[in-house]
Backbone bond lengths (Angstrom), bond angles and torsions (degrees), N, CA, C in turn:
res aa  C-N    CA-C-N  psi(-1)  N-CA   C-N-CA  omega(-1)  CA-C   N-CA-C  phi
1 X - - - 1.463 - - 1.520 110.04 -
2 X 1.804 110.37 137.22 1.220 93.19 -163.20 1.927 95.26 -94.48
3 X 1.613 117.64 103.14 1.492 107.22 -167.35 1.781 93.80 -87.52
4 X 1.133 113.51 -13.26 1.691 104.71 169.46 1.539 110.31 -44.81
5 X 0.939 109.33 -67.89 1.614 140.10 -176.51 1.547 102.06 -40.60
6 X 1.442 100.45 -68.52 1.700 92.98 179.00 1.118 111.29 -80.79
7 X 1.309 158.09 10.07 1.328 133.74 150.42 1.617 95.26 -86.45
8 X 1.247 151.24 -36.12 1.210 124.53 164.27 1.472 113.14 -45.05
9 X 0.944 143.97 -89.69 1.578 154.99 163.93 1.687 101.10 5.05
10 X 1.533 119.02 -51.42 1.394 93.26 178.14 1.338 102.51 -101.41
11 X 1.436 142.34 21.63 1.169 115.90 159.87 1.178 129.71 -100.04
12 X 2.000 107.22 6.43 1.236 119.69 -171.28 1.985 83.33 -97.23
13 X 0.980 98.09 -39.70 1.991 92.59 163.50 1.015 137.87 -19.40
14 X 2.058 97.48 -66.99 1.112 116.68 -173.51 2.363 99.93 -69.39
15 X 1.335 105.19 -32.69 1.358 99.25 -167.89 1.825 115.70 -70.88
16 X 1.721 104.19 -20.30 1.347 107.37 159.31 1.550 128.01 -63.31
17 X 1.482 115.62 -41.32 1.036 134.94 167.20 1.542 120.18 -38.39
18 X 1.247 87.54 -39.87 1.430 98.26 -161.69 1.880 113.34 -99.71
19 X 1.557 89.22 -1.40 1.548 105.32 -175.09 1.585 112.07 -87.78
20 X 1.286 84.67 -18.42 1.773 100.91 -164.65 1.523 118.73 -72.57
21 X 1.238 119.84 122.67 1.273 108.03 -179.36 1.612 119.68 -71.37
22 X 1.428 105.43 152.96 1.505 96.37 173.47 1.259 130.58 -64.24
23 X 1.746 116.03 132.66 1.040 117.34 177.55 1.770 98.80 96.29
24 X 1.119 125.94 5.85 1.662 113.62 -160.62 1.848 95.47 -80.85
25 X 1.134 144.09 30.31 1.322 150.54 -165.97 1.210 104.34 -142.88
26 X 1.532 126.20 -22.87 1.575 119.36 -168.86 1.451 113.74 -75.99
27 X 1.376 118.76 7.91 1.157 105.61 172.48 1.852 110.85 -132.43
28 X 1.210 113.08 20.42 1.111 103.35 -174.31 1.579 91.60 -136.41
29 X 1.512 133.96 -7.32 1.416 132.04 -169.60 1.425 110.61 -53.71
30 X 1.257 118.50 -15.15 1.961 103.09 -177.29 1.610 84.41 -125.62
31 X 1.100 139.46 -57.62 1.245 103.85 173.54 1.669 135.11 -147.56
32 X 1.292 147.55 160.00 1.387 127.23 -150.60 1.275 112.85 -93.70
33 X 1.810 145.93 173.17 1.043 132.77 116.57 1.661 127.12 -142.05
34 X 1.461 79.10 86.24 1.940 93.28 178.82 1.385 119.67 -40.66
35 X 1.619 111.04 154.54 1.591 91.68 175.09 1.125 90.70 -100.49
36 X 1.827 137.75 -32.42 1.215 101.63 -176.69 1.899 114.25 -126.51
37 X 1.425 91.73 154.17 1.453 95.18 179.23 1.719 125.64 -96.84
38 X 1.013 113.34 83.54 1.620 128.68 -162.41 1.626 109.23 -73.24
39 X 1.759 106.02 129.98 1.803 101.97 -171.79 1.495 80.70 -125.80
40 X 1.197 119.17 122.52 1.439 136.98 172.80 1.260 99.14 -113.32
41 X 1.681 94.75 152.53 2.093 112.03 156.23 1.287 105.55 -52.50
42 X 1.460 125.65 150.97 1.578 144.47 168.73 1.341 86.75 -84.04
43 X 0.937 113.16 97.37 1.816 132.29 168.00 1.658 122.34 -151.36
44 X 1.224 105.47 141.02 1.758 113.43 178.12 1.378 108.60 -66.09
45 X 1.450 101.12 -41.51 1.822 97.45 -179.51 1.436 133.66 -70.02
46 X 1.475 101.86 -12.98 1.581 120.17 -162.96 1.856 100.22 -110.89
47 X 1.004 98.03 82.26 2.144 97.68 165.71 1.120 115.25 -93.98
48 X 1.593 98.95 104.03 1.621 89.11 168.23 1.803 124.84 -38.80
49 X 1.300 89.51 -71.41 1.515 96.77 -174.02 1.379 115.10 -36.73
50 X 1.313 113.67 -38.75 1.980 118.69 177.90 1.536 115.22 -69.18
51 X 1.549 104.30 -21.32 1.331 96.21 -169.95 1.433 109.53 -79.35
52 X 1.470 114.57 -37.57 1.500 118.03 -165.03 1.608 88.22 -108.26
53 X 1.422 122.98 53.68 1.431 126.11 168.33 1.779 110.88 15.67
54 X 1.031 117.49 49.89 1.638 132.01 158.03 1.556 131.49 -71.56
55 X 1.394 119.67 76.92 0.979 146.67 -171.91 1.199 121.53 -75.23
56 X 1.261 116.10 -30.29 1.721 119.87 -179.14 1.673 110.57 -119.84
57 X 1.169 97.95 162.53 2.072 103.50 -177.81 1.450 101.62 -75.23
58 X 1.124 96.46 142.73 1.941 109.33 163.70 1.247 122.26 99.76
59 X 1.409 118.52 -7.97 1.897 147.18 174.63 1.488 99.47 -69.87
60 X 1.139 138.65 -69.18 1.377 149.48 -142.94 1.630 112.16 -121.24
61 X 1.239 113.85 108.35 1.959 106.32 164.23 1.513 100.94 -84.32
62 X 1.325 125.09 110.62 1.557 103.31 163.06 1.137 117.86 -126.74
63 X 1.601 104.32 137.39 1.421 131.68 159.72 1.254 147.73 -96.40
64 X 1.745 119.09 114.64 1.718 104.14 -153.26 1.643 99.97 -101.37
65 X 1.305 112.11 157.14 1.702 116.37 171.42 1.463 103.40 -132.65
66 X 1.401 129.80 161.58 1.177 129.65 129.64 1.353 114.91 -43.64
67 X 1.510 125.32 112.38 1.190 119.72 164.70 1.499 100.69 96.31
68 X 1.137 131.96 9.68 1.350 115.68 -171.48 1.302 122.29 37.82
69 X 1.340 121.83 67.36 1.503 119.51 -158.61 1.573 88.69 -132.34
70 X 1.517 118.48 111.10 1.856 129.13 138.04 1.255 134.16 -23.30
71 X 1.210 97.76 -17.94 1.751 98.17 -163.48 1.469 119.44 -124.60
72 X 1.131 127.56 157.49 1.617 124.65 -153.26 1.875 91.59 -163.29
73 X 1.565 100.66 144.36 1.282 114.35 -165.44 1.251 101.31 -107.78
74 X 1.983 115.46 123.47 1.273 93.43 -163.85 1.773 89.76 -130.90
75 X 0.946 137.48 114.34 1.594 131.35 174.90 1.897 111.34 72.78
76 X 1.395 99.89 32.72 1.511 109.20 177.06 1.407 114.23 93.16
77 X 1.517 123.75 -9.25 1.299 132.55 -173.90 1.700 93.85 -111.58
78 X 1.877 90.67 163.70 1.598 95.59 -171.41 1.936 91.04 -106.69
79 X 0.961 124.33 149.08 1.435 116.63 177.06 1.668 108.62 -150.98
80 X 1.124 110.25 156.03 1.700 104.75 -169.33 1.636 103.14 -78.92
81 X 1.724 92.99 124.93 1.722 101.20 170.72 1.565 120.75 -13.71
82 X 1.331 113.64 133.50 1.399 131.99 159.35 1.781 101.48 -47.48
83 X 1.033 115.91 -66.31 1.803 130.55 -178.34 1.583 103.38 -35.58
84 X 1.946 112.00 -27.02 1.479 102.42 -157.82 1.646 98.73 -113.27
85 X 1.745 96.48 -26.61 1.926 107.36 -178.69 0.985 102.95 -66.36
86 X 1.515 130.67 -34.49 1.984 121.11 -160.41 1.457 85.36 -76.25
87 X 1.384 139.70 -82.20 1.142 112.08 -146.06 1.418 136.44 -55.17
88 X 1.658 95.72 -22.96 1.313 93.68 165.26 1.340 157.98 -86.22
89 X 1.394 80.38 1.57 1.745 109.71 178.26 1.527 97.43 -99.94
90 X 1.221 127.26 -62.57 1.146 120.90 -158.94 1.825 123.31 -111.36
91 X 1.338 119.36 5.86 0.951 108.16 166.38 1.556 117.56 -134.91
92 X 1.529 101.79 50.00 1.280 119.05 -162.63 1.589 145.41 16.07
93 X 1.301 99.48 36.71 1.897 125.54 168.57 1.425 100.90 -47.19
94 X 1.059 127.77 139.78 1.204 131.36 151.93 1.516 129.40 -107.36
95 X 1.164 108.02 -16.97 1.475 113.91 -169.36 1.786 93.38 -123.05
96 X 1.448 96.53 138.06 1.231 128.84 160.05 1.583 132.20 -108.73
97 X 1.442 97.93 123.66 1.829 94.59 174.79 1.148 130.77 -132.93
98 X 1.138 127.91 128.93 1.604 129.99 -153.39 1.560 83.43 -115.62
99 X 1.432 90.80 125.11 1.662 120.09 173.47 1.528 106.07 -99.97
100 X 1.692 132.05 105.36 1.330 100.95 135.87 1.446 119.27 -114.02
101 X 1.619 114.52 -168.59 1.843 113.93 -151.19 1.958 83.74 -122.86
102 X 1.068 112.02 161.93 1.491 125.68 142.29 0.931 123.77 -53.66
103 X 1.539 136.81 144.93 1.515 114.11 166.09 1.424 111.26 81.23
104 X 1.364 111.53 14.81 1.834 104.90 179.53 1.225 118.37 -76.06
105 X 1.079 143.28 121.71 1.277 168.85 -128.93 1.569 90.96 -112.38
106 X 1.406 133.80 -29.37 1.268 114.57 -168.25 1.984 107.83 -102.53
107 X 1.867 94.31 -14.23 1.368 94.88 -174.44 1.898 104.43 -77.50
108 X 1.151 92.98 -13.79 1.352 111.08 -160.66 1.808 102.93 -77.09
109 X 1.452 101.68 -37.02 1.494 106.15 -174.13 1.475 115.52 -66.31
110 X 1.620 93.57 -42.14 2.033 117.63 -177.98 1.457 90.77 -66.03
111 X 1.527 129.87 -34.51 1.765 111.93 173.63 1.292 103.78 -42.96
112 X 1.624 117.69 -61.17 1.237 139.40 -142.06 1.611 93.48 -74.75
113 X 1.027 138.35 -43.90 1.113 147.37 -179.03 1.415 127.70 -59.10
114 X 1.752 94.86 -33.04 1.691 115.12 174.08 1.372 118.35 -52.20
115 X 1.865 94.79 -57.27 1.116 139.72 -161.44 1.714 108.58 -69.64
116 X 1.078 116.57 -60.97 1.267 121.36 174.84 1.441 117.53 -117.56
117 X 1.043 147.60 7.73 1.382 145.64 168.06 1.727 104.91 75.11
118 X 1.310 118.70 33.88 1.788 120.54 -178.32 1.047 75.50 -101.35
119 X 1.709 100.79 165.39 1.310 101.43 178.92 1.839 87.76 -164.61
120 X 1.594 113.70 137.02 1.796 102.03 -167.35 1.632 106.30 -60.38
121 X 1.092 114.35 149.76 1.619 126.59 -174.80 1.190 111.95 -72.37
122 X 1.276 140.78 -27.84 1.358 134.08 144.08 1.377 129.64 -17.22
123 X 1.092 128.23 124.68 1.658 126.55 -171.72 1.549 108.28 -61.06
124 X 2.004 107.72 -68.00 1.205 114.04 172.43 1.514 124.56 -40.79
125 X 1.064 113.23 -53.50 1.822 141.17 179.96 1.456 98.01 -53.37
126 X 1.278 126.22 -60.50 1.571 120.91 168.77 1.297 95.56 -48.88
127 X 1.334 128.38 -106.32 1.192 129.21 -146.31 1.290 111.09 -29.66
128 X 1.820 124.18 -66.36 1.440 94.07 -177.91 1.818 128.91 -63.29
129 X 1.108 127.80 -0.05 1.544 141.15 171.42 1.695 92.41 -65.45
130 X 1.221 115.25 -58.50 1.382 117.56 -154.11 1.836 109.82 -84.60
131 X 1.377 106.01 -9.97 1.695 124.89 147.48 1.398 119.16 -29.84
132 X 1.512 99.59 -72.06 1.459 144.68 179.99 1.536 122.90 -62.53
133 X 1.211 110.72 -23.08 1.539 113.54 -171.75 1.274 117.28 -69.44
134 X 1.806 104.84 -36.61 1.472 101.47 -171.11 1.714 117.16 -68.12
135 X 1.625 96.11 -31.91 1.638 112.83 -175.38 1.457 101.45 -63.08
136 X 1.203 114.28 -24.32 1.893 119.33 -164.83 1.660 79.11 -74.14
137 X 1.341 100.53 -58.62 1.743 88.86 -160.78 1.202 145.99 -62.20
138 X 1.618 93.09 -27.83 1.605 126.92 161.92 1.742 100.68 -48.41
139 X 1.489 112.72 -56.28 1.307 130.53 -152.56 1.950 98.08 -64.28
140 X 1.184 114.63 -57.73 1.642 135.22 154.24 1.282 108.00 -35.40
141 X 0.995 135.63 -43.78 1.604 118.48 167.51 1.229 129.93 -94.90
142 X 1.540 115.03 18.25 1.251 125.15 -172.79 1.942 113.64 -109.06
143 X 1.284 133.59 105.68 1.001 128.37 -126.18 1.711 105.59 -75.60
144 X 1.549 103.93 -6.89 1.763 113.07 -161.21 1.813 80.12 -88.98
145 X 1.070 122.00 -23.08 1.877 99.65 174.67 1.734 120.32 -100.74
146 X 1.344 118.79 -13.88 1.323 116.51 -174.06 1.704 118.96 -117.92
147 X 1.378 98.78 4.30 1.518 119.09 -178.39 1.933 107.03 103.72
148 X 1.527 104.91 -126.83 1.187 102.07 -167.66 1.901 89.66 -90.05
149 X 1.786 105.47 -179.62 1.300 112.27 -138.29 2.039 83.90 -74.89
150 X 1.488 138.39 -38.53 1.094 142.35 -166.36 1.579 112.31 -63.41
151 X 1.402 122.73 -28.87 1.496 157.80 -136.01 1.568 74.36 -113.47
152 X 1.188 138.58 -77.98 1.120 137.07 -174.03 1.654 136.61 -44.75
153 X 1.564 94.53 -38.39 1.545 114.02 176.03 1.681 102.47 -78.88
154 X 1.475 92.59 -22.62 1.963 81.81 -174.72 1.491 110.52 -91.59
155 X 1.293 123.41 0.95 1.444 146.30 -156.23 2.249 80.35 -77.29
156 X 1.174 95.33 -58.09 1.702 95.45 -158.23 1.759 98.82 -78.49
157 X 0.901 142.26 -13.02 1.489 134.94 137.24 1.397 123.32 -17.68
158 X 1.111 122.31 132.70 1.206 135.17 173.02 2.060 132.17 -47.08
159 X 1.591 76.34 -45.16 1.569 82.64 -178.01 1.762 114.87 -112.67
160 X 1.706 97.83 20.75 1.464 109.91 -157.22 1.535 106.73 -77.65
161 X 1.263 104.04 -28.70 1.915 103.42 169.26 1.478 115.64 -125.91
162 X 1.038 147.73 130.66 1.262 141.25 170.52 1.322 123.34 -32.91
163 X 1.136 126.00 149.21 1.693 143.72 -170.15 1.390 94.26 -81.99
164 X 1.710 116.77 136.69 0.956 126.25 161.90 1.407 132.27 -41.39
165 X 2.011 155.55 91.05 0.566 166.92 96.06 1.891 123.06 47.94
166 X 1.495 103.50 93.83 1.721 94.79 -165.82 1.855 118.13 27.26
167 X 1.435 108.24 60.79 1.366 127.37 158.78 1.361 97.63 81.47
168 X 1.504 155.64 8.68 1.334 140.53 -152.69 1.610 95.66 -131.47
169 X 0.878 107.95 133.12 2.168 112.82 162.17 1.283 127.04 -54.54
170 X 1.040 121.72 92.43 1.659 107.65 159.22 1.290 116.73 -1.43
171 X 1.901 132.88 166.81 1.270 130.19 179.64 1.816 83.49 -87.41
172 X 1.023 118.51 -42.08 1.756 98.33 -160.72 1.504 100.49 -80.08
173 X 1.049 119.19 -53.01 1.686 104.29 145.22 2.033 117.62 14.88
174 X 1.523 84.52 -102.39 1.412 108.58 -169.03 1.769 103.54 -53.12
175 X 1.329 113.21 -17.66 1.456 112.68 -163.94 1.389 122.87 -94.15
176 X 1.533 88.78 -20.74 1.767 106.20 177.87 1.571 95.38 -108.43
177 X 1.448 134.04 -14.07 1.450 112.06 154.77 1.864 118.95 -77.36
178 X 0.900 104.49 -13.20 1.517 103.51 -175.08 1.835 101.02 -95.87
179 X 1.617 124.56 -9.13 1.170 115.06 164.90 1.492 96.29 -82.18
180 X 1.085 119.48 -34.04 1.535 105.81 -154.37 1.943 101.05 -87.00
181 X 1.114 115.78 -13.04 1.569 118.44 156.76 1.426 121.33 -62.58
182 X 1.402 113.26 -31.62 1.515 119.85 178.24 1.683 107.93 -75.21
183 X 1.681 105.28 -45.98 1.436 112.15 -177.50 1.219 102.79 -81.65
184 X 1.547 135.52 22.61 1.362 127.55 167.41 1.440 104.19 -106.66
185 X 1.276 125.41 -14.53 1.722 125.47 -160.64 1.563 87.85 -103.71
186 X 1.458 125.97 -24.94 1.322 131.79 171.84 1.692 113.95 -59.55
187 X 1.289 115.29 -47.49 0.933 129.82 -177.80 1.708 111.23 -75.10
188 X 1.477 129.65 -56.71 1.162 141.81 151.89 1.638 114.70 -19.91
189 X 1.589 107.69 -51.12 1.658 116.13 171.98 1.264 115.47 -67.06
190 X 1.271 118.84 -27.43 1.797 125.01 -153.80 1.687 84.33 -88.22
191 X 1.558 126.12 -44.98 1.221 120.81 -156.56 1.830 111.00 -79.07
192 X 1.306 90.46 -37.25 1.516 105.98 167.62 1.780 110.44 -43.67
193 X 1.364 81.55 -72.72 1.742 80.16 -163.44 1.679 106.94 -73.85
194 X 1.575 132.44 49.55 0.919 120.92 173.73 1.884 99.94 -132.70
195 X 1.137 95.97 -13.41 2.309 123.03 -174.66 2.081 74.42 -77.21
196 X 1.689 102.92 141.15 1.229 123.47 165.13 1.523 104.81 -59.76
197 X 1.092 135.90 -32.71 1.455 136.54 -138.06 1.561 77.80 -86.16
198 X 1.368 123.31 -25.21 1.668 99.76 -142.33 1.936 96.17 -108.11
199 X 1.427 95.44 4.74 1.495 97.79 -160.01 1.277 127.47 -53.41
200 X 1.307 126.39 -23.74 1.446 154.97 -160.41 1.616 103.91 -107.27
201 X 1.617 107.21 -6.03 1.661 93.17 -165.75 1.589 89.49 -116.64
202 X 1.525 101.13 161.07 1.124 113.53 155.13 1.368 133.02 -96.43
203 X 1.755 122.88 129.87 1.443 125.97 -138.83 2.316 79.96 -121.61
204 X 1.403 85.32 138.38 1.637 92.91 170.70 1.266 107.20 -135.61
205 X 1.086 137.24 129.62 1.741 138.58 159.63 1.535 116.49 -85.84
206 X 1.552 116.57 126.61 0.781 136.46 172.10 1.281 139.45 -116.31
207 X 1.524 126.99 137.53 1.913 94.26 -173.61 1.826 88.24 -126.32
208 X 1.583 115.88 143.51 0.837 122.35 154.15 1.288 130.43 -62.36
209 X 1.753 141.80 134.03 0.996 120.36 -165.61 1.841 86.89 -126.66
210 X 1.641 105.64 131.24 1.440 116.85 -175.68 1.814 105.70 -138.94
211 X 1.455 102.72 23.87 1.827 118.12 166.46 1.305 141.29 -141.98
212 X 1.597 90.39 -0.93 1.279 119.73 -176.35 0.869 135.18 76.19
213 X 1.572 106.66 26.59 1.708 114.44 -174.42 1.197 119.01 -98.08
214 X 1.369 143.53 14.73 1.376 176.01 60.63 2.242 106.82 35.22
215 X 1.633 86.91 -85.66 1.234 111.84 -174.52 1.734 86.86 -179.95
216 X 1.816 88.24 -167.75 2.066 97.37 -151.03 1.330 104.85 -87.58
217 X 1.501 131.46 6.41 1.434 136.65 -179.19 1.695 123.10 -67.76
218 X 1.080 107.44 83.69 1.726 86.11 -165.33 1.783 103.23 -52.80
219 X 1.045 116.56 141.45 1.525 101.95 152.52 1.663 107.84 107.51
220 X 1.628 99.12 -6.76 1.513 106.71 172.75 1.412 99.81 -72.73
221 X 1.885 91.95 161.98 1.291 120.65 160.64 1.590 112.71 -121.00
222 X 1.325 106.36 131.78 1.452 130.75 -176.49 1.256 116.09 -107.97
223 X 1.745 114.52 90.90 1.365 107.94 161.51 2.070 123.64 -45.12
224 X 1.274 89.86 141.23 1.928 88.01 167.90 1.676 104.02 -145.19
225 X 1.321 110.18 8.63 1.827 119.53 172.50 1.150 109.65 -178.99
226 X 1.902 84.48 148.60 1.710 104.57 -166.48 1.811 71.32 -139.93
227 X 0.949 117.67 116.59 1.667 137.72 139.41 1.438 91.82 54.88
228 X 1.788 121.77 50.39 1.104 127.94 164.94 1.603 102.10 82.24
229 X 1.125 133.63 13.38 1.387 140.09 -166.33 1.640 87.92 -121.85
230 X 1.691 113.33 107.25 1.755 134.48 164.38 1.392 120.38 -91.62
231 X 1.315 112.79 -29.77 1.335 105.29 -154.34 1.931 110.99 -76.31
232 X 1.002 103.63 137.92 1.634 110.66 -153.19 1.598 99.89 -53.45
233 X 1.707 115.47 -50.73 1.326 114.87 178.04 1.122 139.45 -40.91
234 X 1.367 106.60 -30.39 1.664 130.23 173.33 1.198 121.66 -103.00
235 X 1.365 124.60 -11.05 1.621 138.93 141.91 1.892 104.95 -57.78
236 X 1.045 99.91 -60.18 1.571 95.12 -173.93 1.910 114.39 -64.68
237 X 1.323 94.75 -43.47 1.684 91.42 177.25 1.718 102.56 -69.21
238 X 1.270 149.10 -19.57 1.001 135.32 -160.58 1.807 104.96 -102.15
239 X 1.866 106.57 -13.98 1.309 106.22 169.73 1.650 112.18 -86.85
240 X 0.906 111.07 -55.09 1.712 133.40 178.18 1.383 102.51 129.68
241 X 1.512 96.49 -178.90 1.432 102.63 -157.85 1.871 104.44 -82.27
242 X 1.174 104.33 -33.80 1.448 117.52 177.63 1.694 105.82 -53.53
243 X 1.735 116.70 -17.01 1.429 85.73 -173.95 1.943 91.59 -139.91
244 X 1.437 100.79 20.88 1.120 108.46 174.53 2.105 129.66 -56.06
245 X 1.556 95.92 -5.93 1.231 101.07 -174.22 2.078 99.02 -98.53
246 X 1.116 101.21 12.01 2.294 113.78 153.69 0.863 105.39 -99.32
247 X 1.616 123.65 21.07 1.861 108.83 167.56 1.207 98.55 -128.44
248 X 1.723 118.54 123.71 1.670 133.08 166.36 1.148 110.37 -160.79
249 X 1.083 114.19 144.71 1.586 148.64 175.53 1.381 131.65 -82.25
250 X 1.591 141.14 94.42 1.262 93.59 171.19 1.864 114.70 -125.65
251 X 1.670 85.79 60.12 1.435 101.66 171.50 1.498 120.25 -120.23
């Protein structure tokens, strides 16, 4: 038993507890309404709540996926997550935000998956990999992530980039997984705002940047969509200029 672990766990408890202002429950104890509903990567490095400094209950719905992925397969059809429909149906959220991170480990697998047809042996772990594959592939033939349009088709080939090196990525490696993380939160937005549930809300894509491939902030967030709207100029005029340095591209 790991009792290290759980006496950390409740003493990081007791330090929430103790963070909380009084009364921070009296208005949300019977029932919630967040404004926003946040779908992050299932990752240690990526907290929602830390990222958008969320300190009090009732600010944030969040929902984590492999892959930051909306969508959930329900009777042979693909339909937008339960985690992402309740709030928006029923606890009147309006805004939606699809978080992805650098360095995603799951966009990285659906490369691997493209590429050679492995796929992790895990049941769950497959399935969401195998979510992801088509967007990887879509993403691979698209010329703003794999270079020019030929460069791209050879990208999903087997022997088209070198094998990772005592556990670490190549730079083109890491460069065409971190496009294809951006063109996955693109894709994640496009599917969103097309599900009834989401019709009324406003959907933004975001990628966390935790390598610096963004700019030098560890810990930023980088808008790259506002309601299917990429283009950086109109990302930046629609943030202002004061916060125009959360808008980048690297498609």
């Amino acid at each position: 038993m790991h009792r290290g672990i759980l006496a950390d766990l409740l003493d990081r408890n007791d330090e929430h507890v103790a963070a909380l202002a009084p009364g921070a429950f009296d208005r949300h104890r019977e029932d919630q309404r967040p404004g926003v509903v946040s779908v992050c990567c299932s990752d240690s490095r990526v907290s929602q709540e830390g990222m958008f400094a969320v300190d009090e209950p009732g600010f944030l719905f969040t929902a984590g996926a492999i892959g930051n992925r909306v969508s959930a397969v329900v009777d042979g059809e693909r339909v937008l997550d339960g985690s992402v429909a309740y709030p928006l149906r029923h606890t009147h959220t309006e805004v939606l935000a699809v978080v992805g991170h650098t360095g995603c480990g799951a966009v990285d697998a659906a490369l691997t998956a493209a590429r050679t047809g492995e796929f992790p042996p895990e049941p769950g772990v497959r399935a969401a990999v195998e979510a992801l594959v088509p967007i990887v592939e879509d993403g691979l033939d698209d010329p703003a992530v794999g270079g020019e349009a030929d460069d791209a088709v050879s990208l999903r080939e087997d022997d088209a980039v070198s094998a990772p090196k005592n556990g670490r990525d190549s730079g083109e490696d890491a460069r065409v997984r971190d496009r294809l993380v951006e063109y996955n939160v693109h894709a994640q937005v496009a599917f969103a705002r097309e599900r009834e549930e989401a019709a009324d809300a406003t959907v933004y894509g975001f990628v966390y940047d935790l390598h610096g491939v963004y700019g030098d902030r560890d810990g930023a967030v980088y808008l790259v969509n506002a309601d299917g709207e990429r283009d950086p100029a109109t990302l930046r005029d629609l943030v202002g200029e004061a916060r125009a340095d959360h808008v980048a591209t690297l498609l």
